[in-house]
N, C-alpha and C positions, 0 to 999 in steps of 0.2 A: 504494500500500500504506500501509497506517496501523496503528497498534501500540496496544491496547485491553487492559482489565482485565476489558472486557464481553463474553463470548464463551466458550460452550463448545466451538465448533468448530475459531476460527482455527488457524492454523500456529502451533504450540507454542513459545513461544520462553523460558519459564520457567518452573520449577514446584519449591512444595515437595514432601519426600516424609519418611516415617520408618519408615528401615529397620528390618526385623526384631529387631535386635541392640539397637537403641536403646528400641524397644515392647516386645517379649515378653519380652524381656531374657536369661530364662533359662527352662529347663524347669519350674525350681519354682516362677518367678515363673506361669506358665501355667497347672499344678497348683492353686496359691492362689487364682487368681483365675474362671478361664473359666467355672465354672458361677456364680460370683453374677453373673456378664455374660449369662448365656443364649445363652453360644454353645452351636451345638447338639453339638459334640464338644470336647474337650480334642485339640489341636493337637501334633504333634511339632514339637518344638522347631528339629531339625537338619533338618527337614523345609520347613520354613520358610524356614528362612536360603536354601537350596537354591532354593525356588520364587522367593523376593524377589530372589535375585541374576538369574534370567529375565527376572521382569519389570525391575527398574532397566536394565537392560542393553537391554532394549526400549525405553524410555523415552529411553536416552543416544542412541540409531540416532536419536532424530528430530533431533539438536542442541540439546536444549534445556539448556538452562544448567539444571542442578538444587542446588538447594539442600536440607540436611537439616534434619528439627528432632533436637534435642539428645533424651538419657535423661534424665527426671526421674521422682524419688521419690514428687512429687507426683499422678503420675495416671495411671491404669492401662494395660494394654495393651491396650487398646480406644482407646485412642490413635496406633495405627499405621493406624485410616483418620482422615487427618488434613484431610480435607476439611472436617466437619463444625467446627470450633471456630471459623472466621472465614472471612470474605466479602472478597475483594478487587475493588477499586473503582478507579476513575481518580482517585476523589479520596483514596484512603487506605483501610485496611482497615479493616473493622467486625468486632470483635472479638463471639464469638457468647455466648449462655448459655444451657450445653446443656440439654436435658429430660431425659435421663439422669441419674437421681443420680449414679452412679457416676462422670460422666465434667465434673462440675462443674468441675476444676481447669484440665480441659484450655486454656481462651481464656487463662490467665492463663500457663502455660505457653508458650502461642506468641506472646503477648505478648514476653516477656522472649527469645524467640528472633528477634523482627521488629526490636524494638527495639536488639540488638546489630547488627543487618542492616543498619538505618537506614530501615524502610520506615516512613513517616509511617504514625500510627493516627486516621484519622477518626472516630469513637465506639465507644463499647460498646451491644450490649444488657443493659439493667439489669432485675433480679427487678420484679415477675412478671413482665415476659416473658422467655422465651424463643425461641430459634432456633438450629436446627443446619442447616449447612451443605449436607449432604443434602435438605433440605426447598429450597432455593434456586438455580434457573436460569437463565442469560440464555436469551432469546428472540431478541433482537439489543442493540443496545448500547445501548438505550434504553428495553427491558422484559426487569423481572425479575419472573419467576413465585414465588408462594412457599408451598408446601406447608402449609394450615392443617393440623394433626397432633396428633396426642399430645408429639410435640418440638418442636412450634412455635406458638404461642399467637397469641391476638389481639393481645394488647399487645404482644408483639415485632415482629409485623408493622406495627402502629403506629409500633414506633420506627424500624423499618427505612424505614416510609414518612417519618418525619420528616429522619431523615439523606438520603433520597435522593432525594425528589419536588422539594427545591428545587433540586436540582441538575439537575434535565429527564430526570430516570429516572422511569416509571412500573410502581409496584409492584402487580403482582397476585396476591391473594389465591385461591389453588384449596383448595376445600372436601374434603379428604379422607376416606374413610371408615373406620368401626372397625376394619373388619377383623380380626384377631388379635388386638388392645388393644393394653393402653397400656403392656405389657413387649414388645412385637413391634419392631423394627427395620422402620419402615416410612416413607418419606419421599416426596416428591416426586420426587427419582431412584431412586426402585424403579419408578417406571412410566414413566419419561419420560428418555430422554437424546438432546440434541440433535446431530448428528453432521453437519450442513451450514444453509446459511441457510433453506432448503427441505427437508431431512428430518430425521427423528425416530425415535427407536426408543420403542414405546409398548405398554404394558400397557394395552389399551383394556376390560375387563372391573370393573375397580378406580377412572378414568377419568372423572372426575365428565362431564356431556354438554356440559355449555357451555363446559369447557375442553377438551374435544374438538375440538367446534365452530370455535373461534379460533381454536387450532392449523391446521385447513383452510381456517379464511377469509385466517390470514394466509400460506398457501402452501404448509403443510407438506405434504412426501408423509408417509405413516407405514408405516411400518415396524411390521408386527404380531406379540409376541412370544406363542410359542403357550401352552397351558395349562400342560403338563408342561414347561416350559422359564423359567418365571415363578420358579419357589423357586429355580434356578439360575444365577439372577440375568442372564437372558442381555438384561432390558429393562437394564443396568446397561453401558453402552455408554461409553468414552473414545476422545472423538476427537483424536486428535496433529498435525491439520490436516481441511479439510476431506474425508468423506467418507473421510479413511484411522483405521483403528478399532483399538480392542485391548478383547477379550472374553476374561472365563473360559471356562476348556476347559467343555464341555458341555453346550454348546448349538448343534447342529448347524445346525436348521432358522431360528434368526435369523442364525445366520451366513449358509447361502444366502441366505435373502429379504436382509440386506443386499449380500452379492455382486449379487445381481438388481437391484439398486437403484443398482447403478455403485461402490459401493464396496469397498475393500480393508481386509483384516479379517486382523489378525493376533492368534492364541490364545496365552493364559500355560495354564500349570498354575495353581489355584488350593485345589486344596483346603485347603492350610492355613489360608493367608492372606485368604481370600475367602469360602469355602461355609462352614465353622464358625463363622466373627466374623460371615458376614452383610452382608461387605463388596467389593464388587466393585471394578473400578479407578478410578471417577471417586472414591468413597468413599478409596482409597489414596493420593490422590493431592491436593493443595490447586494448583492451577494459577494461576500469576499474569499474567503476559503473554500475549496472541498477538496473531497478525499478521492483519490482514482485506485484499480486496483493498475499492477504496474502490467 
């Protein structure tokens, strides 16, 4: 067994996370802000807390040491999916910058939260480019995918290649399409989450061909999420170890196909915290550690 930063499927063994109470803060903070966010509803507040405390408590059943990020004035509630503002790395974290106006503060925000931690910070990405955390994948520990997007540019991909190709990481670039534009919440984990060394949960409609392609050359089964289960975020897949999962409630038909597929799938409620913000659990969730077997 061996303990990695590069991995979305290992055995969980740490993760941030930012609870409801620290994001949305309050009902009127909600009220202020969720429509210049383009969530598609205005969220209950005590609704929330509610749903958040399932899923944490989900999260604690695997053993994973959790850590929180703190309430800041500085950055909205679109800050409790806290995947997006940085990349963690074997050699340090890479601090992200967002495409989102809105959500510009956030890296510097979990900066000053890493930093009290003591997690070494390996670089920033710097204007113009950008990169959110969403758009970025391990493949295995030595390829990361990385969503070309409306939130993640060329030049951050550049810099992400600069910080990490000498270190024997190969970065690659998947060419995304418009789809809904460049106000839509659209990433490289909307259509893709990796849930073992060999499967995959995938949006194959959205799905450029040749990163399709390599996905099957380099062994993936895939896991097909169906049309009416796409806005519902059911391609939005966190695995807490191999092949064991945690999915928003509704989406029935990726749940079976992944049952079909040998794994175990355990449902939150999400409508607060997930189907209005747009955000599913890999999105809730910044994962630091796991465990691979060698």
């Amino acid at each position: 067994m061996r303990q990695t930063h590069h991995s979305e499927y290992g055995q969980l063994l740490s993760i941030y996370i930012k609870p409801v109470s620290e994001g949305f803060v309050s009902q009127q903070t909600i009220a202020e802000q969720w429509e210049q966010l383009n969530y598609l509803g205005q969220p209950d507040y005590e609704s929330a807390l509610s749903e958040y405390k399932q899923f944490e408590n989900t999260i604690k059943s695997t053993g994973a040491e959790i850590k929180h990020f703190s309430k800041s004035s500085a950055v909205t509630m679109d800050s409790i999916y806290c995947r997006d503002a940085s990349i963690f790395t074997d050699f340090g974290v890479i601090l992200c910058n967002m495409g989102k106006e809105g959500r510009m503060n956030e890296p510097n925000a979990a900066k000053q939260v890493y930093e009290t931690n003591g997690e070494n910070i390996l670089g920033e990405i710097k204007a113009p480019g950008t990169v959110e955390g969403g758009d970025v994948a391990w493949l295995d520990d030595r390829t990361l995918a990385v969503g070309r997007t409306y939130r993640t540019n060329d030049s951050g991909i550049a810099q992400l290649r600069a910080l990490l190709e000498p270190n024997g990481v190969e970065v690659i670039s998947v060419e995304l399409p418009h789809y809904k534009g460049e106000s839509d919440v659209f990433h490289l984990m909307s259509i893709l989450s990796p849930v073992d060394k060999d499967l995959a949960v995938v949006y194959s409609p959205l799905m450029p061909i040749t990163f399709r392609e390599l996905l099957i050359d380099r062994g993936f089964q895939l896991v097909e999420v169906p049309d009416e289960e796409f806005d519902s975020m059911g391609c939005n897949v966190l695995a807490t170890s191999p092949r064991n999962c945690l999915i928003v409630a509704g989406n029935p038909i990726t749940q079976s196909r992944l049952e079909a597929a040998g794994a175990t799938v355990t449902v939150y409620q999400g409508s607060e915290i997930s189907v209005k913000g747009g955000g599913g659990p890999t999105c809730l969730t910044r994962p630091v550690l796991r465990e691979l077997e060698d």
